[in-house]
Each structure stands twice: as structure tokens, then as C-alpha cells.
Backbone as a printed PyTorch tensor [residue, N CA C, xyz], in Angstrom:
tensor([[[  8.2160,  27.4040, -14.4100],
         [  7.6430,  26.1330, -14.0080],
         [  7.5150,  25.2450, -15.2480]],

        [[  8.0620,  24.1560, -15.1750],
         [  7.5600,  23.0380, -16.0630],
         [  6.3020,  22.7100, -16.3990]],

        [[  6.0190,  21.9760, -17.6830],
         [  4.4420,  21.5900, -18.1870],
         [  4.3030,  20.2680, -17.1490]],

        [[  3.1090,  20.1120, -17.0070],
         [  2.6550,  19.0210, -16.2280],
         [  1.9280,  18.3280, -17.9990]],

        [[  2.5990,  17.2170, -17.8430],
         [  2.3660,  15.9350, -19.0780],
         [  1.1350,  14.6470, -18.2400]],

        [[ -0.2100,  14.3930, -19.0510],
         [ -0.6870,  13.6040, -18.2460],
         [ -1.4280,  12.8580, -19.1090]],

        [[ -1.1360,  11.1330, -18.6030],
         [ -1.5280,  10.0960, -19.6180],
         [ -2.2950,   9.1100, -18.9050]],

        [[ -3.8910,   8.9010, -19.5600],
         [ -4.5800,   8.1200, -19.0830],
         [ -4.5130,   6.7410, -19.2300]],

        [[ -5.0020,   5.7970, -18.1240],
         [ -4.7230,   4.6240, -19.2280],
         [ -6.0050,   3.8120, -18.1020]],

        [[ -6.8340,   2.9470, -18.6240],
         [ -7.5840,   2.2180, -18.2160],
         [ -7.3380,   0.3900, -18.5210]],

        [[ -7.5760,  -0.7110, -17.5520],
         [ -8.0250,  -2.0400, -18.3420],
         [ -9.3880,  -2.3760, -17.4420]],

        [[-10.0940,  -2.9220, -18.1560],
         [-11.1850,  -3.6810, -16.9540],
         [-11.6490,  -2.7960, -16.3210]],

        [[-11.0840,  -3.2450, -14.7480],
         [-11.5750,  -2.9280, -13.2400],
         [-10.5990,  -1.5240, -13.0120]],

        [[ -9.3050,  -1.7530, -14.0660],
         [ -8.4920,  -0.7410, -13.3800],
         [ -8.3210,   0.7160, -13.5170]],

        [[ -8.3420,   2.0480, -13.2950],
         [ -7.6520,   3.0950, -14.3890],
         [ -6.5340,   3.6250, -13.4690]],

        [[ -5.7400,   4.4990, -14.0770],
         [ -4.4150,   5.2760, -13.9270],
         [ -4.3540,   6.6210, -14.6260]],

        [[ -4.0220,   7.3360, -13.8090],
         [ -3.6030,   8.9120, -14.4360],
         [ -2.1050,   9.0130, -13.7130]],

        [[ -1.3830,   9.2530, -14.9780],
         [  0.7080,   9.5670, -14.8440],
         [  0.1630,  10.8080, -15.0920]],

        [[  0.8170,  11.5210, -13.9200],
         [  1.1300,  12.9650, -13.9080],
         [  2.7620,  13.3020, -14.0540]],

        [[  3.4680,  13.3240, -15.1830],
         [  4.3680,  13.6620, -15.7060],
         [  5.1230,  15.1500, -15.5660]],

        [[  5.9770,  15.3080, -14.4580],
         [  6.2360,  17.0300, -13.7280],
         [  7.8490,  17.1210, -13.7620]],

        [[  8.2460,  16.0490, -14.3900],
         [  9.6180,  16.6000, -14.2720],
         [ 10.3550,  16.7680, -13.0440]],

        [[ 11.5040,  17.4260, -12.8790],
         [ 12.1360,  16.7400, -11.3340],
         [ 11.6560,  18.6450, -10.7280]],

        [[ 10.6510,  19.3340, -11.3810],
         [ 10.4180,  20.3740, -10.9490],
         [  9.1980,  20.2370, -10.0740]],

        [[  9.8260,  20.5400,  -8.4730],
         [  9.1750,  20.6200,  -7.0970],
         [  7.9650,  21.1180,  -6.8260]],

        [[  7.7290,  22.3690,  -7.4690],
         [  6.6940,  23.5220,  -7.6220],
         [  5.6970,  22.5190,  -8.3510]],

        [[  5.9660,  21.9170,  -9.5190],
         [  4.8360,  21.5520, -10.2730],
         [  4.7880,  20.0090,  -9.3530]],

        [[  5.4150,  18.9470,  -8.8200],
         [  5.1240,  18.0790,  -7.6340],
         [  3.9470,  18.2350,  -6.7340]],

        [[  4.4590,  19.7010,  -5.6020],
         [  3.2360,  20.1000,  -4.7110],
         [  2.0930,  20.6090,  -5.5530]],

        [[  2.2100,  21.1060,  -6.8220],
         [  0.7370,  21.7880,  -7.2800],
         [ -0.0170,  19.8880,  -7.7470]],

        [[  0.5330,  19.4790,  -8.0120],
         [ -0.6800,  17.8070,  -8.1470],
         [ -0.5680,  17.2540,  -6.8400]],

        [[  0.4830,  16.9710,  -6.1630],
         [ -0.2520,  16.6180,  -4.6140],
         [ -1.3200,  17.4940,  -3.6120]],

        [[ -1.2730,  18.8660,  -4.2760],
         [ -2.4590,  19.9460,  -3.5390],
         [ -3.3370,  19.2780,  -4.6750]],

        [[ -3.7220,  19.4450,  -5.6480],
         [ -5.2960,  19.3660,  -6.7400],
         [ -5.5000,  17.7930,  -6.2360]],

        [[ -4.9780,  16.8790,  -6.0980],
         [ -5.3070,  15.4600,  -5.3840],
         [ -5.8380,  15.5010,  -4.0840]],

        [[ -5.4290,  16.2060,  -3.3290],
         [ -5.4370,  16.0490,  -1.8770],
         [ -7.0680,  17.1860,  -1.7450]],

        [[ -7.5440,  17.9850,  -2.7310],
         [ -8.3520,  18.7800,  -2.7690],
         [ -9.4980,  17.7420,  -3.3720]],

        [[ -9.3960,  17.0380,  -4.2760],
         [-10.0010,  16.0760,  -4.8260],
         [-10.6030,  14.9310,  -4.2870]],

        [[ -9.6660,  14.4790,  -3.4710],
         [ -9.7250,  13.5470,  -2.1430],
         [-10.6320,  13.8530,  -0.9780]],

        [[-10.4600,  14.7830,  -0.8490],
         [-11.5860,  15.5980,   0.6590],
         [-12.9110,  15.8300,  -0.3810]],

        [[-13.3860,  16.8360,  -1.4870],
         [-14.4560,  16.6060,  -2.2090],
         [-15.0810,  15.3400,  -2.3670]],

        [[-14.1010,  14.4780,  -2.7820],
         [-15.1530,  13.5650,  -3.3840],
         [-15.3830,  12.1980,  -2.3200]],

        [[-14.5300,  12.3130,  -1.3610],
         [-14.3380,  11.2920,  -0.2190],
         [-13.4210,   9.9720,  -0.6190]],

        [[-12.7900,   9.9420,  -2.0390],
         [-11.9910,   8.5250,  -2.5130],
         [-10.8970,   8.8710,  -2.3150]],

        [[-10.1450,   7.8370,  -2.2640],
         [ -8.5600,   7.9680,  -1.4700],
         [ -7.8210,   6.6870,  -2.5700]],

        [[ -7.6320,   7.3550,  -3.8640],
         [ -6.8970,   6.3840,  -4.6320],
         [ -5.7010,   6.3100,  -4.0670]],

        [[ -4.9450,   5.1800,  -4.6600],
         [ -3.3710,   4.8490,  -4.2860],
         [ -2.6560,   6.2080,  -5.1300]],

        [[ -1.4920,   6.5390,  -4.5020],
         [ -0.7380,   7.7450,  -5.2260],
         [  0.5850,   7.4190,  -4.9410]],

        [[  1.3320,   7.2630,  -6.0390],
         [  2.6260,   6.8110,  -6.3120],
         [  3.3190,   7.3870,  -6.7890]],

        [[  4.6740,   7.8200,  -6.1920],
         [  5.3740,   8.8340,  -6.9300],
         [  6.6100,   7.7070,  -7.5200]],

        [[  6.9820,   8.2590,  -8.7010],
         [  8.1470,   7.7780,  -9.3800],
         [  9.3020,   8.6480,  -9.8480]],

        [[ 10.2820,   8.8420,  -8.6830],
         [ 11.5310,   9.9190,  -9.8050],
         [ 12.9000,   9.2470,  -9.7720]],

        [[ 13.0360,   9.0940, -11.0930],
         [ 14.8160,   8.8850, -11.0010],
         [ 15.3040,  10.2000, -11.3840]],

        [[ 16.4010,  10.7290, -10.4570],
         [ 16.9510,  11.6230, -10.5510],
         [ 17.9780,  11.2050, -11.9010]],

        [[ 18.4660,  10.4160, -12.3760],
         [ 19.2510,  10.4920, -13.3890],
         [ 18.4050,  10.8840, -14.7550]],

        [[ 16.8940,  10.3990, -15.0160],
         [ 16.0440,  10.9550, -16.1330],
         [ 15.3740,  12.1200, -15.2740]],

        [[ 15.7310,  12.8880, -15.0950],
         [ 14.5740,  13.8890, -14.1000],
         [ 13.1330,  14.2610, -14.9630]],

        [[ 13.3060,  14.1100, -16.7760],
         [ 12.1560,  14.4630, -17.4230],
         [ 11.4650,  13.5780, -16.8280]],

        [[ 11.4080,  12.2570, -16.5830],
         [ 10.3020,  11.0670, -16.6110],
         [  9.6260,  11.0670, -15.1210]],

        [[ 10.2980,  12.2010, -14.3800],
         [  9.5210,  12.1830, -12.6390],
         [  8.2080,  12.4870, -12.6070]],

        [[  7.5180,  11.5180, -12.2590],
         [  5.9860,  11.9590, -12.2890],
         [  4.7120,  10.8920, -11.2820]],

        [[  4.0900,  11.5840, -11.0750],
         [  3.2390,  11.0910,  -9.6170],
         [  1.8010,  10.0140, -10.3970]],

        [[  1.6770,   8.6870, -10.0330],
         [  0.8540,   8.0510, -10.5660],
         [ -0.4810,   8.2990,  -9.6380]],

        [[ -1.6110,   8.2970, -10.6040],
         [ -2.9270,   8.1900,  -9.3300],
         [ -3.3620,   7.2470,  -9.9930]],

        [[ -3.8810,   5.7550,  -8.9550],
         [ -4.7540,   4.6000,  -9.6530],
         [ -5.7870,   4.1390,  -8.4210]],

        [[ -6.7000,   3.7900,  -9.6790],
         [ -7.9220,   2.8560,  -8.9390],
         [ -7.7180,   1.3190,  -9.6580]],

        [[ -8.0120,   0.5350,  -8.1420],
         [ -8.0210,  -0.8800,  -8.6710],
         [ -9.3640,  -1.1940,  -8.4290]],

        [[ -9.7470,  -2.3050,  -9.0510],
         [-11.1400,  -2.8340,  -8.9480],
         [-12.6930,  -1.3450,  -8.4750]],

        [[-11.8020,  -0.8780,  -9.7630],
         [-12.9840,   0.6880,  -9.9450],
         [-14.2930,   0.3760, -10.4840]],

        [[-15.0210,  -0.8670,  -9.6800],
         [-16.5640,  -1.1410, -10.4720],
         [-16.8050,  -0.4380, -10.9680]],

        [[-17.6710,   1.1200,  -9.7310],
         [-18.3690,   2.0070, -10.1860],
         [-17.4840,   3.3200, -10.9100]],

        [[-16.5260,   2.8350, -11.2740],
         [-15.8160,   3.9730, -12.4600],
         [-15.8400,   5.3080, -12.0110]],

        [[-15.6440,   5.2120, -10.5090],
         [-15.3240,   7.0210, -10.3510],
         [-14.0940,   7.1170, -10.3700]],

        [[-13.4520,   6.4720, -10.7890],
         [-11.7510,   7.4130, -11.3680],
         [-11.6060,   8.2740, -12.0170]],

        [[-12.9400,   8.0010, -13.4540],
         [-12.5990,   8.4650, -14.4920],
         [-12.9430,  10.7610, -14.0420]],

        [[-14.0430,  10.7560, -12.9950],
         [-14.5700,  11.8180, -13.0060],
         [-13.4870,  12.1520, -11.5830]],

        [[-12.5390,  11.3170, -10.6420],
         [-11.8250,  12.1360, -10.1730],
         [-10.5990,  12.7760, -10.7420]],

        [[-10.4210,  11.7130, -12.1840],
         [ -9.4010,  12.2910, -12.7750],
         [ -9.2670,  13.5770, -13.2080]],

        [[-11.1370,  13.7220, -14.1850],
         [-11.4160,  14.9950, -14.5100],
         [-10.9110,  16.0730, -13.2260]],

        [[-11.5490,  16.0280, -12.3500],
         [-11.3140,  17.1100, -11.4390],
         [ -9.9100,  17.4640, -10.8980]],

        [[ -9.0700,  16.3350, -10.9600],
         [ -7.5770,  17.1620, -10.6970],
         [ -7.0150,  17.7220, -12.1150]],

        [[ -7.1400,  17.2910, -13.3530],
         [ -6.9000,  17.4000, -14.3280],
         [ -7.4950,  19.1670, -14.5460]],

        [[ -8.8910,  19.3670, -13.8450],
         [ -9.3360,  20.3200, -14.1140],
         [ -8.6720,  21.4540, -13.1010]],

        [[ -8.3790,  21.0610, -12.0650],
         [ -7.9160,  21.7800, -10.6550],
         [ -5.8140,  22.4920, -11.5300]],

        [[ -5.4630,  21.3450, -12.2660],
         [ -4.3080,  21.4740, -12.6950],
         [ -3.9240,  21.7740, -13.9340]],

        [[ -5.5890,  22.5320, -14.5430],
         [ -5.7340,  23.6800, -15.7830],
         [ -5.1130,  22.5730, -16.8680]],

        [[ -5.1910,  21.2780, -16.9770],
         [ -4.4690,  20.5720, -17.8340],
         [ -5.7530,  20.1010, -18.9600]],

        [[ -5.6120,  20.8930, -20.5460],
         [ -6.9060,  20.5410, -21.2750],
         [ -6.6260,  18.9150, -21.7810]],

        [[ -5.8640,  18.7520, -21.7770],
         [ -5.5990,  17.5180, -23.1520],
         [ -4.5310,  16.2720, -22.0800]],

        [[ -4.9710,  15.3680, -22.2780],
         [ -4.7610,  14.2250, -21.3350],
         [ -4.3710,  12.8610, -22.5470]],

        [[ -3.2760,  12.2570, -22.7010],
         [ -2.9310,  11.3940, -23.7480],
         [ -3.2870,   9.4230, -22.9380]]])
């Protein structure tokens, strides 16, 4: 199985977690399961965007974002898939 690569990025109102999986399937369903587990816990239903070009298959990777995140629970649903997907270090 491929490393799952994952890069935070916040402005303002907004944040984003790139879950970076490569065009490997196995590591795909293991972040759409730790999201979808995350989602029922915590009751938020961020936008989830997948991006793969099969010609870069390294760069295939599933976006999770909050827009107009007043109360900043992105940052602690991020933790929890991040944590669900054993991933220590987040760029």
C-alpha cells in the first residue's frame, strides 16, 4: 500500500486537508472510510473532492474543505481522520 501524503492549508473562514494516495485504490477507500466515520461522529458533512489524473497517478488525492468555518471545527475534524488514518505529521 502506498503512503497517504497530507497537507493542511487554512485562509480566513476557509480550511482544507489534501489527502495525497496516489492512484492506489486501497489507500482511496481507507480516507473515504476515516471521513465517512468522522462525518457520522461529529455530525459535519464537509465538501469532499476527489482529484486524479491518471497520467500523474502520484498527485491523486481526495480534498476535504470547510468554507465559511466560523466556529473552526475543521481543524479538530481534520485531527480525527488524520488520526483514524494513523497519519502523525501533516505539511
Amino acid at each position: 500500500m502506498s503512503e497517504i501524503h497530507a497537507f493542511y492549508r487554512r485562509e480566513e473562514r476557509y480550511e482544507g486537508l489534501q489527502l495525497v494516495h496516489g492512484a492506489d485504490e486501497t489507500c482511496k477507500q481507507k480516507i473515504l472510510s476515516a471521513i465517512e466515520d468522522v462525518k457520522q461522529e461529529s455530525g459535519l458533512s464537509p465538501n469532499v473532492i476527489e482529484n486524479c489524473d491518471l497520467s500523474v497517478p502520484e498527485k491523486c488525492a481526495l480534498y476535504i474543505e470547510f468554507n465559511d468555518d466560523y466556529g473552526r471545527e475543521g481543524g479538530a475534524f481534520f485531527e480525527k481522520v488524520l488520526e483514524k488514518l494513523d497519519i502523525k505529521k501533516c505539511d
